[in-house]
C-alpha positions in Angstrom: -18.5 220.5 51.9 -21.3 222.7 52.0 -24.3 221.8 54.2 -26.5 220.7 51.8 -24.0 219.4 50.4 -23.3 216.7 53.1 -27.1 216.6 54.0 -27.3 215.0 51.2 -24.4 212.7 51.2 -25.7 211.6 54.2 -29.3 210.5 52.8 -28.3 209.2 50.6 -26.2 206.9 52.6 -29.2 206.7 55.1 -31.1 205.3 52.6 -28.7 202.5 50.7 -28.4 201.1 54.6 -31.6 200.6 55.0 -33.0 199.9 51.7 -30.6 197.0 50.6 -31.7 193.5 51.1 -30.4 191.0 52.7 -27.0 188.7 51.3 -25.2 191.8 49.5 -22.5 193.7 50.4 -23.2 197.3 50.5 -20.2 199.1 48.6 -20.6 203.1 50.3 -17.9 205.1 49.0 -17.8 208.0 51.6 -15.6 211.1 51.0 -15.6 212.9 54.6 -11.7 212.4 55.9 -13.1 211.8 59.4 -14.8 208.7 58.6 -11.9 207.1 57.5 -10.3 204.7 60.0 -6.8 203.6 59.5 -7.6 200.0 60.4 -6.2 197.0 58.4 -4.6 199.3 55.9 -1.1 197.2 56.0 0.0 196.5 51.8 -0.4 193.5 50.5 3.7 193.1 50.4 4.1 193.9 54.2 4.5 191.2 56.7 0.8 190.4 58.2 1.0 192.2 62.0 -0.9 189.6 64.7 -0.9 185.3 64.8 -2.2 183.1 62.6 -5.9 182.6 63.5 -7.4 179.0 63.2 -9.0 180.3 59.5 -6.8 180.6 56.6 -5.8 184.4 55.6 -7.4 185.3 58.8 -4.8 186.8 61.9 -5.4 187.5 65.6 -4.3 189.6 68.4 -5.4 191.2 71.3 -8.1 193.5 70.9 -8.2 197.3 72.1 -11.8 198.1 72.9 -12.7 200.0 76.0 -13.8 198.6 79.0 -13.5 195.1 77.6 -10.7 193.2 78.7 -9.6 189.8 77.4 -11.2 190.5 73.8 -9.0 189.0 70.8 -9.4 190.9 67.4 -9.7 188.2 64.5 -8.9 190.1 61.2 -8.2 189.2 57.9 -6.9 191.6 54.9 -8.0 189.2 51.7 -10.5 192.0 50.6 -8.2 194.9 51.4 -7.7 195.6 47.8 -11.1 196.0 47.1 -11.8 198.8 49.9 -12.7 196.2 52.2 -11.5 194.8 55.7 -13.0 191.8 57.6 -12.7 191.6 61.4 -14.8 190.5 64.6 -13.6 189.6 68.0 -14.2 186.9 70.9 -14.6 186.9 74.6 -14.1 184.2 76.6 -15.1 182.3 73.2 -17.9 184.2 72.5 -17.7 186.2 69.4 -19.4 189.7 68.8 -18.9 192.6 66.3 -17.3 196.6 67.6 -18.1 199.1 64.7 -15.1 201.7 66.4 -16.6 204.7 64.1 -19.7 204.6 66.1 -19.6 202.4 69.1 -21.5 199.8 69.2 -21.3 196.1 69.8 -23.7 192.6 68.3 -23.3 189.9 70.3 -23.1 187.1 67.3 -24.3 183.8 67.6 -21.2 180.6 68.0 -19.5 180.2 65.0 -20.3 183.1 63.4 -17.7 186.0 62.6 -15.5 185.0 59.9 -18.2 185.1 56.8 -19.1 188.4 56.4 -18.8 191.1 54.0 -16.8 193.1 55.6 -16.5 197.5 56.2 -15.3 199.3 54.0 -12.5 200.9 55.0 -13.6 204.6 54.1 -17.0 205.2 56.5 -17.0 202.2 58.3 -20.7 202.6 58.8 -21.9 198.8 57.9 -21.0 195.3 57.7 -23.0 191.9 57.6 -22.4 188.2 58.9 -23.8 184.6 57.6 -23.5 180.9 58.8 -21.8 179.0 56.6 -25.0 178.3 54.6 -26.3 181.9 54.5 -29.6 180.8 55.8 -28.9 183.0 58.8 -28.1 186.9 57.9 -27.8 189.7 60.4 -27.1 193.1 59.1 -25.9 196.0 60.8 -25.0 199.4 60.7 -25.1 202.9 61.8 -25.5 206.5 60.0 -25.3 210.0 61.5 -28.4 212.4 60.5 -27.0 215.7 62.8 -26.2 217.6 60.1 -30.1 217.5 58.6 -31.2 218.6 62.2 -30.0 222.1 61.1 -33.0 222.4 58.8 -35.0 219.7 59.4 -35.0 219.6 63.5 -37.6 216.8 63.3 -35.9 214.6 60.7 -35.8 211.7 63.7 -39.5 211.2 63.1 -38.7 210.7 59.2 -36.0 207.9 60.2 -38.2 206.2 62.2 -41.3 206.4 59.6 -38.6 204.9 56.8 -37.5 202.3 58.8 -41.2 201.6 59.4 -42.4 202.0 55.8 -39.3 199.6 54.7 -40.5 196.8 57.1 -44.2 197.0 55.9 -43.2 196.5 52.1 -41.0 193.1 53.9 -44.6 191.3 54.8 -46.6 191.4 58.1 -44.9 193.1 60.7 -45.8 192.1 64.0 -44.6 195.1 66.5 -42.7 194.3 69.9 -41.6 197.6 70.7 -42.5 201.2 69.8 -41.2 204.3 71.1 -40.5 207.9 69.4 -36.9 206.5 69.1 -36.8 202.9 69.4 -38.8 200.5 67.4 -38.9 196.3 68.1 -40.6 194.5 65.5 -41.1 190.9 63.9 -41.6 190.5 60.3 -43.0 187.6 58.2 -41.9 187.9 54.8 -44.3 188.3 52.1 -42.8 185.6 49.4 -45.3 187.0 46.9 -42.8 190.1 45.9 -39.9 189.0 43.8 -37.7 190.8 45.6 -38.4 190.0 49.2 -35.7 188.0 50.9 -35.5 184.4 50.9 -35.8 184.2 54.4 -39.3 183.6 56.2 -38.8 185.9 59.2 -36.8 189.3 60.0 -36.2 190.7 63.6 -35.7 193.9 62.8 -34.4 197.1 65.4 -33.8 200.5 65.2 -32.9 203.4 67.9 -31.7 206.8 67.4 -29.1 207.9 70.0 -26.1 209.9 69.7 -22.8 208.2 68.8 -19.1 207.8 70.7 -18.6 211.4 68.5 -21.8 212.7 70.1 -23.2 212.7 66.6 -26.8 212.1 66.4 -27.2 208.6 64.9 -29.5 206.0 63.5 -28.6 202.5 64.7 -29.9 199.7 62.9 -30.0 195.5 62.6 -31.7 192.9 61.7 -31.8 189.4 61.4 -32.9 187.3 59.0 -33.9 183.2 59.1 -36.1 180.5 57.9 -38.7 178.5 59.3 -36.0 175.6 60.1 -34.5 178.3 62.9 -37.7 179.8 64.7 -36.6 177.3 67.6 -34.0 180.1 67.9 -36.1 183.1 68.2 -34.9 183.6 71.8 -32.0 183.7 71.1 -32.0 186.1 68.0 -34.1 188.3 70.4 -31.3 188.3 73.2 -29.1 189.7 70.4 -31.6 192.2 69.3 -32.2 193.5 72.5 -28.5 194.0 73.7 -27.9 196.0 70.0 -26.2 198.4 70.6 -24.6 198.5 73.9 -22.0 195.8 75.3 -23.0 192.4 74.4 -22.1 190.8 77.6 -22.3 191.7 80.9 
């Protein structure tokens, strides 16, 4: 693929990340071979590898991830067919989310993990997680920009200044942290736009760093609840704030 070619593969993935709202899946069809990760690509026909998990159509086993031992991998393949594989894992209990394309970890609050919408299997870049009500959304994902840096060797201050831009047209945005690279911030959603979210507040984080492939990255989440969960800001924060290194220490 030709640079501008991918340059502009890669915006335009940029950009359905971190323009889609909240509660839908985001369907990225990605064409570069080495974002494809052979992970839950077992046919429908063969024998499911791993146990039974305590979840219909959802299996177990112990989980690979460097530097964290213990960890079971909960996995399910009921989406497979679509593109699609579901999987979190535990510690001690404790679940959290490893994206293995780029490396990095979300601590997840307690029984969360198995509704979510899943990566798809070609990219791997994305995935989201609700309680069982959906009142409680966090979205994550991450998306390499290298290739722009070629001809655009400030394009990091045009990620940042989307990201930005994105969280004004949310509602009032209430900045915690701001750096070149990093940005922190609280938003209240503005319920006057039809298409704002239905939830009243949004943590929302980004930080550019490079990736586990040394590939300069955007890294992204945020988190999404009602007025009938602010008594768990503190805890939404903890998780924001440990996004996206290891969630436990």
């Amino acid at each position: 693929m030709s640079t501008c070619g991918a340059a502009l593969l890669t915006a335009s993935l940029m950009a359905i990340i971190s323009c889609t709202p909240p509660g839908k899946a985001v369907e990225v069809v990605d064409n570069h071979a080495s974002d494809t990760i052979p992970i839950a690509e077992v046919p429908l026909e063969q024998e499911q590898l791993g146990e039974p998990d305590t979840v219909p159509d959802w299996y177990m086993s112990p989980d690979t991830i460097s530097g964290i031992k213990g960890a079971i991998w909960h996995f399910c393949y009921a989406d497979s067919v679509k593109g699609f594989y579901k999987a979190f894992s535990t510690l001690d209990g404790h679940p959290f989310y490893y994206n293995f394309r780029h490396g990095f970890y979300v601590k997840l609050p307690q029984n969360m993990g198995y509704h979510q919408s899943g990566e798809f299997e070609i990219g791997c870049h994305y995935n989201e997680f609700y309680n069982a009500d959906t009142s409680l959304i966090i979205s994550t994902g991450a998306l390499f920009y290298d290739v722009l840096l070629v001809d655009y060797p400030h394009y990091a201050d045009s990620v940042m200044q989307r990201h930005r831009d994105y969280n004004a047209q949310l509602g009032k945005v209430e900045t915690l942290k701001s750096q070149r690279k990093e940005d922190l911030s609280r938003i209240t959603i503005d319920h006057s736009r039809p298409e704002s979210p239905r939830a009243d507040y949004c943590l929302s984080k980004i930080i550019l760093k490079k990736d586990i492939e040394d590939r300069e990255c955007e890294f992204s989440i945020a988190i999404y609840y009602p007025d009938s969960l602010v008594s768990r800001e503190a805890e939404f924060l903890d998780i924001i704030r440990r996004f996206p290194n290891k969630p436990f220490k």
